[in-house]
N, C-alpha and C positions, 0 to 999 in steps of 0.2 A: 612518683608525682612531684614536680618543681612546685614548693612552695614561694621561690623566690619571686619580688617581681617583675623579672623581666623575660623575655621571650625572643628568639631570632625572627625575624619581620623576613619572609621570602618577596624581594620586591618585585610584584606580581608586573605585569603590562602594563593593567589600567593604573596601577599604585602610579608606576613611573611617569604614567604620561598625564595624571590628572591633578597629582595632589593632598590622596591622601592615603591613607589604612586603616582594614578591620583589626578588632584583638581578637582574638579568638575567648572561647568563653572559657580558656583555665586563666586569665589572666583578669575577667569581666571585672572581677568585684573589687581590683587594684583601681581603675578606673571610676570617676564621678558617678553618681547613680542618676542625675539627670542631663539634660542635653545643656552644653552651654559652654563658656568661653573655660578655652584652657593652653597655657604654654607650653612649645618647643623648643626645646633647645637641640640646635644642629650642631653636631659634634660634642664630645663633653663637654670642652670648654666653651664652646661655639654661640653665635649669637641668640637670643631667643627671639619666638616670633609668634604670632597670637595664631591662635588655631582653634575649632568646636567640637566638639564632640557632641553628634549625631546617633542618637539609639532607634532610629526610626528607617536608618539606610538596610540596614539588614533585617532579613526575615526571622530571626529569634530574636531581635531586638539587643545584641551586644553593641558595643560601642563602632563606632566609625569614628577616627580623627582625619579631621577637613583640615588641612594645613593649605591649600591653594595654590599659588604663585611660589610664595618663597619656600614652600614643602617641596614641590617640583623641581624649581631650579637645583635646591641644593641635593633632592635625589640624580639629575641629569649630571651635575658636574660630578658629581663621590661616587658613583653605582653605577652599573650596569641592568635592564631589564634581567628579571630572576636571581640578579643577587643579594645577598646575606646582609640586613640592615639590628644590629645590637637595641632593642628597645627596653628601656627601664624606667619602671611605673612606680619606682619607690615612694614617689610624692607626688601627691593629688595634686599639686599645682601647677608642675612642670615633668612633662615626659621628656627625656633626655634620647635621644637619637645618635648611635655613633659608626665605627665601622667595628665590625666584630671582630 
């Protein structure tokens, strides 16, 4: 069992081409407990950008993060559809996104 919190993100199709991702629920409770604004940062070092988290998009009610536009661009230009996105939830303010 990873008690750490972060998780490899497989970036699914829709992920790539919409904008955002589920966590899965070993990661649920690193994540805000209500719906509401929260930061990305693309790449470690990389810029942040404002994004929601959604507990209403999925049928167990885990998180969704909506990142939108600039969640998209920056999966389209670093990733390929189905590849390995490093996700780490150490701090409820800012989800850090990198390549793994």
């Amino acid at each position: 069992m990873n008690h750490m919190p972060t998780f490899d993100l497989t970036l699914q199709k829709t992920y790539f081409k919409m904008g955002f991702f589920n966590v899965g629920v070993g990661c649920d409770r690193h994540v805000r407990k209500t719906e509401g604004p929260v930061r990305l940062r693309l790449g470690r070092d990389g810029r942040e950008v404002a994004a929601r988290v959604d507990r209403h998009a999925t049928q167990n009610g885990t998180p969704r993060i909506m990142g939108g536009v600039p969640l998209r661009d920056w999966f389209q230009a670093n990733f390929k559809p189905m590849g390995t996105v490093a996700v780490d939830l150490a701090s409820h303010d800012v989800i850090v996104l990198d390549r793994k």
